[in-house]
C-alpha positions as CSV (number, residue, x, y, z in Angstrom):
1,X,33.8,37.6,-19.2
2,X,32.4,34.8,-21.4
3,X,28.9,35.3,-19.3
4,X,28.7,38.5,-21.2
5,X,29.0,37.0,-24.3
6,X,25.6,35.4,-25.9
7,X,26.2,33.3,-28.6
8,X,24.1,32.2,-31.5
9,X,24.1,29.2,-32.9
10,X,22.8,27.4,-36.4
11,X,19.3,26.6,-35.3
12,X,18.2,22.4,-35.8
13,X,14.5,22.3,-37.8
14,X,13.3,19.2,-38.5
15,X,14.5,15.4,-38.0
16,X,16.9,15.4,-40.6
17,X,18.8,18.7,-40.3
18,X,22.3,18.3,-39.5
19,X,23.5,21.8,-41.1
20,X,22.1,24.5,-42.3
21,X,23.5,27.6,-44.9
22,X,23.4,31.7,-44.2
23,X,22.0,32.8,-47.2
24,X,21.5,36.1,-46.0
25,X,22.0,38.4,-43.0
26,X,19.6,40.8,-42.1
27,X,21.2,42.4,-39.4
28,X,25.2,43.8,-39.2
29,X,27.3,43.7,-36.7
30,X,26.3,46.6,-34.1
31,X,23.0,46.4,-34.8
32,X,20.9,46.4,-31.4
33,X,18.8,43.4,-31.7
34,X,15.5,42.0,-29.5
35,X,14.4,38.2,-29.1
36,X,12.3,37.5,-32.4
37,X,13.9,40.1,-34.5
38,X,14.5,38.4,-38.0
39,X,18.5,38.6,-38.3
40,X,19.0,36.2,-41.2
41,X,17.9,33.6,-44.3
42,X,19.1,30.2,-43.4
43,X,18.9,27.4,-46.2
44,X,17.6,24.0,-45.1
45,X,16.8,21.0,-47.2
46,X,12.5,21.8,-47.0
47,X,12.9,26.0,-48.0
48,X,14.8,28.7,-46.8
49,X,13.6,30.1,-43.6
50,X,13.9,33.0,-41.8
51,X,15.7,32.8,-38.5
52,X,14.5,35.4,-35.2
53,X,17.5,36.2,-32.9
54,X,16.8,34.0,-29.9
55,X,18.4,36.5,-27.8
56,X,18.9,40.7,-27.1
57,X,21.1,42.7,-27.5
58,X,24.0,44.2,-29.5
59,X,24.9,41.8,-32.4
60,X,28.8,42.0,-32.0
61,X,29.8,39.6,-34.6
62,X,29.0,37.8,-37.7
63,X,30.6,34.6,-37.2
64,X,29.1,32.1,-40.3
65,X,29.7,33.5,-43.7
66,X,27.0,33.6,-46.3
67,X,27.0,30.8,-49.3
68,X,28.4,28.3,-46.5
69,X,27.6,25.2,-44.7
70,X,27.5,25.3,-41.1
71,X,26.7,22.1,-38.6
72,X,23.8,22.6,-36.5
73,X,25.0,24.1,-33.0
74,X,28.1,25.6,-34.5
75,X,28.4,29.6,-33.5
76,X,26.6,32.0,-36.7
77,X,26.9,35.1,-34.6
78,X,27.4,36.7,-30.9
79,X,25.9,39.3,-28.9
80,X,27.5,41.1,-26.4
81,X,27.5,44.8,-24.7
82,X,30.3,47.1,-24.9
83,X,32.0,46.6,-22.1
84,X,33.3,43.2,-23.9
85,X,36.7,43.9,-25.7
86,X,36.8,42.8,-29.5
87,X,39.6,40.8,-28.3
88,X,37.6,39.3,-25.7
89,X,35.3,38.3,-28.9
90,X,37.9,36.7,-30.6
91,X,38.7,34.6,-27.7
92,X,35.3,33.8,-27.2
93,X,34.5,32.5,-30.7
94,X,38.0,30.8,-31.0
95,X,37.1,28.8,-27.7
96,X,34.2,28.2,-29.2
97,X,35.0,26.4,-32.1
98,X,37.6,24.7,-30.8
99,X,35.6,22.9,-28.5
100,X,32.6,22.6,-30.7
101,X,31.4,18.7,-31.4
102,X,29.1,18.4,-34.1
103,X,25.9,16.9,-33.1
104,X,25.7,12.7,-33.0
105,X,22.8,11.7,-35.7
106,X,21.9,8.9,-33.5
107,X,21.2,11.2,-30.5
108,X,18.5,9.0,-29.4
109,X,16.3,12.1,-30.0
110,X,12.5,11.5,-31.6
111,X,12.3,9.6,-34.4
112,X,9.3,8.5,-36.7
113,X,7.1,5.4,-35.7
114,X,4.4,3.1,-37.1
115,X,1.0,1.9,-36.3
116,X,-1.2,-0.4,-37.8
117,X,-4.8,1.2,-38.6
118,X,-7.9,-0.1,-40.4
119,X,-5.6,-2.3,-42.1
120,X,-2.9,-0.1,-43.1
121,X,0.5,0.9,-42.0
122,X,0.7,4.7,-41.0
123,X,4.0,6.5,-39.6
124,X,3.9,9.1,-37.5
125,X,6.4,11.7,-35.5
126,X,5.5,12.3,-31.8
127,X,7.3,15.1,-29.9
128,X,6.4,16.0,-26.3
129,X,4.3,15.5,-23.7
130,X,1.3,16.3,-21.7
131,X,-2.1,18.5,-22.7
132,X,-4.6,18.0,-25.3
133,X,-2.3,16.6,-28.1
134,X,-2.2,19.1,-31.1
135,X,-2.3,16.5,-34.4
136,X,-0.4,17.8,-37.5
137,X,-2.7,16.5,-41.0
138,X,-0.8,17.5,-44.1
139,X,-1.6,18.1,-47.6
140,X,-1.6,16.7,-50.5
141,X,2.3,15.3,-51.9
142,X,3.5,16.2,-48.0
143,X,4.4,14.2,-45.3
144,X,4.9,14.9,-41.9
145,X,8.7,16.7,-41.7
146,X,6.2,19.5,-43.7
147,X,6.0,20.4,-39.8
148,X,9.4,21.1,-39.1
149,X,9.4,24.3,-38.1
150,X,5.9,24.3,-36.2
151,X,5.9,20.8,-34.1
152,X,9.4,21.4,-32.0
153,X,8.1,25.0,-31.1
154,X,4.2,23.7,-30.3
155,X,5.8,20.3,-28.6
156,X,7.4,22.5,-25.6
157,X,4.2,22.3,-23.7
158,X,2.1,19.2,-25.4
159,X,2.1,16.6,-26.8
160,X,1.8,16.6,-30.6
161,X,1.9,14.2,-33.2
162,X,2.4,14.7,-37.1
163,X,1.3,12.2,-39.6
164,X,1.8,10.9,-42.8
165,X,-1.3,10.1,-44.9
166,X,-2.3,7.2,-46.4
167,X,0.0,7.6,-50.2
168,X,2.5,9.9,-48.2
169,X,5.7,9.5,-46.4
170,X,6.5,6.5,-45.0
171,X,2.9,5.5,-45.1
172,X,1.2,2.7,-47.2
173,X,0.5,3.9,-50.4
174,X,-3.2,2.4,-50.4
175,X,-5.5,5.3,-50.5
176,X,-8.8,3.9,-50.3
177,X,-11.3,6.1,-52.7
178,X,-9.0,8.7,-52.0
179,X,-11.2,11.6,-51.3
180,X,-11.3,13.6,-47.9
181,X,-13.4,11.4,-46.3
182,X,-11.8,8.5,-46.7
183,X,-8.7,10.2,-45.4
184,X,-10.4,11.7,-42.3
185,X,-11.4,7.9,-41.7
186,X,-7.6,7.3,-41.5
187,X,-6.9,9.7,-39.7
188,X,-9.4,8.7,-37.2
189,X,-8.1,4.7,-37.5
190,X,-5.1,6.4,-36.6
191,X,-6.0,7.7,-33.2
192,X,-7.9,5.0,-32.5
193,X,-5.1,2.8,-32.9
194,X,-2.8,5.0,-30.7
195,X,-5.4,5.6,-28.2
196,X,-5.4,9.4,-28.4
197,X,-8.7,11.1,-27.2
198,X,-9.3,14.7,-27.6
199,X,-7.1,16.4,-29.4
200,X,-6.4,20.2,-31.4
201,X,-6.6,19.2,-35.1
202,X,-4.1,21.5,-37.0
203,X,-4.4,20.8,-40.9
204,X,-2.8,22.5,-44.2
205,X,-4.5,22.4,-47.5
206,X,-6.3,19.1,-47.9
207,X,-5.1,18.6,-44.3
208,X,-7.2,21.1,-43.5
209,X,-10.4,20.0,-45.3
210,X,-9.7,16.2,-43.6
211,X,-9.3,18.1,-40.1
212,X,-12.7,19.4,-40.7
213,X,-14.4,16.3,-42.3
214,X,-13.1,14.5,-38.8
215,X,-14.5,17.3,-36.4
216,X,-18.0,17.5,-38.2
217,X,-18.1,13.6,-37.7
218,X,-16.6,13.3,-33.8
219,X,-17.1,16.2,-32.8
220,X,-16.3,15.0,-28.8
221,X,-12.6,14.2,-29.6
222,X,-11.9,17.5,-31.2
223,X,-11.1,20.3,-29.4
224,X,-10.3,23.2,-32.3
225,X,-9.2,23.2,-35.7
226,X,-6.9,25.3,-37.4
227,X,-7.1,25.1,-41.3
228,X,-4.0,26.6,-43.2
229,X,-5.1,27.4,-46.6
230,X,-7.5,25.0,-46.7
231,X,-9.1,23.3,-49.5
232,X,-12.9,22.3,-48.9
233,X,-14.2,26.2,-48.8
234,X,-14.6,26.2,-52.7
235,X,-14.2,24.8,-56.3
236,X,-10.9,26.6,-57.6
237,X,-7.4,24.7,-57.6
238,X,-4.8,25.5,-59.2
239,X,-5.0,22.0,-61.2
240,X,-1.6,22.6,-63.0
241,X,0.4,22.3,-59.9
242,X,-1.4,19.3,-58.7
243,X,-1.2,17.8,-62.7
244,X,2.6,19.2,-62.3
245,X,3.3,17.5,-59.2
246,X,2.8,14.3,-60.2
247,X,4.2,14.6,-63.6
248,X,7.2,15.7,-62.5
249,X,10.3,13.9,-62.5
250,X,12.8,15.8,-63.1
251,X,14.6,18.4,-61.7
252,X,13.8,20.9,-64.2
253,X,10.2,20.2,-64.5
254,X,9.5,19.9,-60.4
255,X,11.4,23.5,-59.9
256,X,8.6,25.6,-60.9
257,X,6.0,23.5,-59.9
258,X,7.1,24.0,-56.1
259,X,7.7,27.1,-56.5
260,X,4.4,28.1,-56.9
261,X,4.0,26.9,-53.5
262,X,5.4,29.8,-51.8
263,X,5.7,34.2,-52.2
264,X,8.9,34.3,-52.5
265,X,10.4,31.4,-55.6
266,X,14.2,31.6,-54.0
267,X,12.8,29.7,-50.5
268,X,12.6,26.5,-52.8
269,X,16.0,24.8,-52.1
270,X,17.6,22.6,-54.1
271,X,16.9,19.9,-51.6
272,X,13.5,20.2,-51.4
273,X,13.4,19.7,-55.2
274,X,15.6,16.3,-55.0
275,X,13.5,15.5,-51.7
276,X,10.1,15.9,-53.3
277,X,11.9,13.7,-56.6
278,X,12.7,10.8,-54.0
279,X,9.7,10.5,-52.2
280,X,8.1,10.5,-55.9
281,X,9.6,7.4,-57.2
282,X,9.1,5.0,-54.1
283,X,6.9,2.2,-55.0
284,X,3.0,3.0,-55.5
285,X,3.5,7.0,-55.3
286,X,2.2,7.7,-58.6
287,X,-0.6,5.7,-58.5
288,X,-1.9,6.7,-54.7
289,X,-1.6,10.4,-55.9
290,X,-3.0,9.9,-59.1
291,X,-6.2,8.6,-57.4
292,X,-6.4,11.0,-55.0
293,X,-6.7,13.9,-57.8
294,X,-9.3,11.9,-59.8
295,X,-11.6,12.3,-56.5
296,X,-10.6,15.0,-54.8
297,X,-10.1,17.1,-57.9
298,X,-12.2,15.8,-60.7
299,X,-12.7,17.8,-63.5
300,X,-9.4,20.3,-62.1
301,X,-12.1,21.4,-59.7
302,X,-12.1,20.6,-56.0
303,X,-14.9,18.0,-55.2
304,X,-17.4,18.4,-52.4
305,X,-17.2,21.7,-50.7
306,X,-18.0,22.1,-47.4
307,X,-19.2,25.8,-46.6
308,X,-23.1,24.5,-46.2
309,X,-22.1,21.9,-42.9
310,X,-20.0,24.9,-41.8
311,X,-22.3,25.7,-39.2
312,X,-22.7,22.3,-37.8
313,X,-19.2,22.3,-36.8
314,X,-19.6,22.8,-32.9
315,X,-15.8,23.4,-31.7
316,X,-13.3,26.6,-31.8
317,X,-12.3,26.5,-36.1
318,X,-9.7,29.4,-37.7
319,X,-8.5,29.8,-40.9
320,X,-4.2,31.0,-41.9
321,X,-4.2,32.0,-45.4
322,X,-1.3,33.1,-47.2
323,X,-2.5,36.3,-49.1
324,X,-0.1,35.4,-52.0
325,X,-1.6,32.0,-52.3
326,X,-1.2,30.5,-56.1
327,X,-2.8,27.1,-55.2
328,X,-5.8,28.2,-53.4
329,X,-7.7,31.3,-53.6
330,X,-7.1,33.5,-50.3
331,X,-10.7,34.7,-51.3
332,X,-12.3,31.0,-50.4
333,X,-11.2,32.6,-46.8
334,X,-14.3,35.3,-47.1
335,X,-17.4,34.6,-46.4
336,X,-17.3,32.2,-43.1
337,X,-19.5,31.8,-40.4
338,X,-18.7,34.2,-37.3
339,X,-17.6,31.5,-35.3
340,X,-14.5,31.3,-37.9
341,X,-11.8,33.3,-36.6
342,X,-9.9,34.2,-39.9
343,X,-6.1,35.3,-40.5
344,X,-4.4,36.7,-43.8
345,X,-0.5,36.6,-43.5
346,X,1.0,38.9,-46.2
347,X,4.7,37.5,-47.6
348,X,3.2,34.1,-47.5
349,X,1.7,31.9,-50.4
350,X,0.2,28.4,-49.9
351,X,2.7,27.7,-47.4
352,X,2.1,29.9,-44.6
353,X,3.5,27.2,-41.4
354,X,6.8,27.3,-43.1
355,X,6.8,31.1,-44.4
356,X,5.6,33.0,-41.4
357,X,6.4,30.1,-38.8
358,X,6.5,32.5,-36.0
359,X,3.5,34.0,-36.6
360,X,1.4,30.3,-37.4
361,X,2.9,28.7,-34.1
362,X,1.5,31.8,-31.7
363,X,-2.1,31.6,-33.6
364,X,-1.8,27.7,-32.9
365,X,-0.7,28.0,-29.3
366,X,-3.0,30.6,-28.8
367,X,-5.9,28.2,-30.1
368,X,-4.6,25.1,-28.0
369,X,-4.3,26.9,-25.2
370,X,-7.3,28.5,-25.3
């Protein structure tokens, strides 16, 4: 009978996540349900994400309450036909936890690693193997777990590697003159130093404008771009998140500074907040970031757009813009050459990977596969 019974469990995103929280379900219990429906909020320590039934059929029971911790791998909910008893249920889910383990942190599963380039010390995550490697660039005050719900789902097939820049992450905190060239340089040391040739260049926000710098300037080791609210199409920033970014240091003042990252304020976890706080007060944060918004974003303005080398760029580029962007204007997305495919997620602000995950990983498959 128990091959009747589907279960579903709390998902694992990211490195780091050990449990996770139902914040809300969107689905009740006998509600039909397909693979890829949305059937519930789940809190993790980046944002609150929304989590697509892996499985079909008729959700028989909620198991995981909302407002409650829950270890990744524990049973959330099961699906199950009518021909299976309610008591059958019970049994089921009783079995189930009883012989549930939580997972063992040290599972020997991925973990971040260093490389030596042009001088510096750079960490990077790699997951999977095989194919052109997709290469995650993020933006500025990220580092590379900014990925966490993209690189697992794109690693299936690929390799792919996610980065922290130069003043980011685990990363030395020497930025150079700071500006998106000297970060595409990095990123290029980077490969060089781990001997990666051609590879799908997927970058968000000033990640994306560095994704481009690099495929403009080796154009035979790049095989498509995907920018993801990308600076580098126009002037406008919103200067008073970037200012507020690296003011912040407290709680208070860093809440509403991130949550102008995003459509919807309540994704912002509390953990985020305290993680964004931690990564600020490591040793030469302040300074690296401050330098990188004197040059980057002089004058609150961004500096050095690149719409007139657009056309030089000679591989597959597309653009994911979050229409609800507060950072950068979803309107720097108008206007590109035709050889720029261009996508506008609605519900999404400037952080459209980690709001509409589903929808980002098919467009970046699609591209890598293409």
């Amino acid at each position: 009978m128990s091959d009747a019974i589907q279960p579903i469990v709390m998902p694992k995103w990211g490195l780091a996540m050990t449990e996770g929280m139902v914040i809300a379900w969107h689905a009740e219990a006998g509600a039909a349900i397909k693979a890829g429906d949305e059937i519930a909020d789940i809190e993790t320590a980046k944002i609150t994400n929304v989590f697509e039934s892996p499985v079909a059929g008729t959700l028989r029971r909620v198991v995981a309450p909302t407002d409650e911790m829950v270890p990744v791998g524990a049973v959330i909910a099961v699906v199950a036909d009518e021909t299976v008893t309610d008591a059958d249920l019970d049994a089921y889910v009783t079995e189930f936890q009883a012989n549930f383990v939580p997972e063992d942190t040290d599972d020997g599963g991925p973990e971040p690693e260093y490389v030596e380039a042009d001088g510096r010390r750079l960490r990077y995550l790699k997951m999977g193997d095989g194919g052109v490697p997709i290469v995650f660039v993020h933006g500025f005050g990220g580092d590379l777990n900014g990925w966490m719900f993209n690189q697992p789902a794109l690693a299936e097939d690929r390799a792919t590697y996610a980065i922290d820049l130069p003043g980011h992450g685990g990363s030395s905190k020497d930025v150079g003159g700071g500006d998106a060239k000297a970060m595409a340089a990095a990123v290029a040391s980077l490969l060089d130093a781990l001997e990666i040739g051609k590879v799908h260049l997927v970058g968000h926000s000033f990640g994306g404008a560095i994704s481009m710098l690099i495929a403009l300037k080796h154009p035979g080791r790049v095989a498509s771009v995907t920018a993801i609210c990308t600076a580098g199409l126009g002037e406008d920033i919103n200067i008073d998140f970037i200012d507020g970014f690296i003011s912040g240091k407290r709680r208070k003042d860093m809440k509403p500074v991130l949550e102008m990252l995003v459509a919807d304020a309540s994704l912002v976890s509390r953990d985020m907040i305290n993680e964004v706080l931690k990564f600020k007060r490591l040793d030469g944060v302040d300074t690296a970031l401050q330098t990188i918004r004197n040059t980057a974003f002089a004058d609150g303005k961004q500096a050095g757009s690149l719409r007139p080398v657009l056309g030089e760029l000679r591989v597959p580029c597309q653009v994911i813009w979050g229409r609800d962007d507060q950072i950068i204007p979803v309107a720097h997305s108008d206007d590109l050459p035709d050889s720029f495919s261009v996508h506008v997620l609605d519900g999404a602000g400037h952080l459209p990977h980690m709001e509409k995950s589903s929808e980002v990983n098919a467009l970046i498959g699609k591209a890598a596969s293409a």
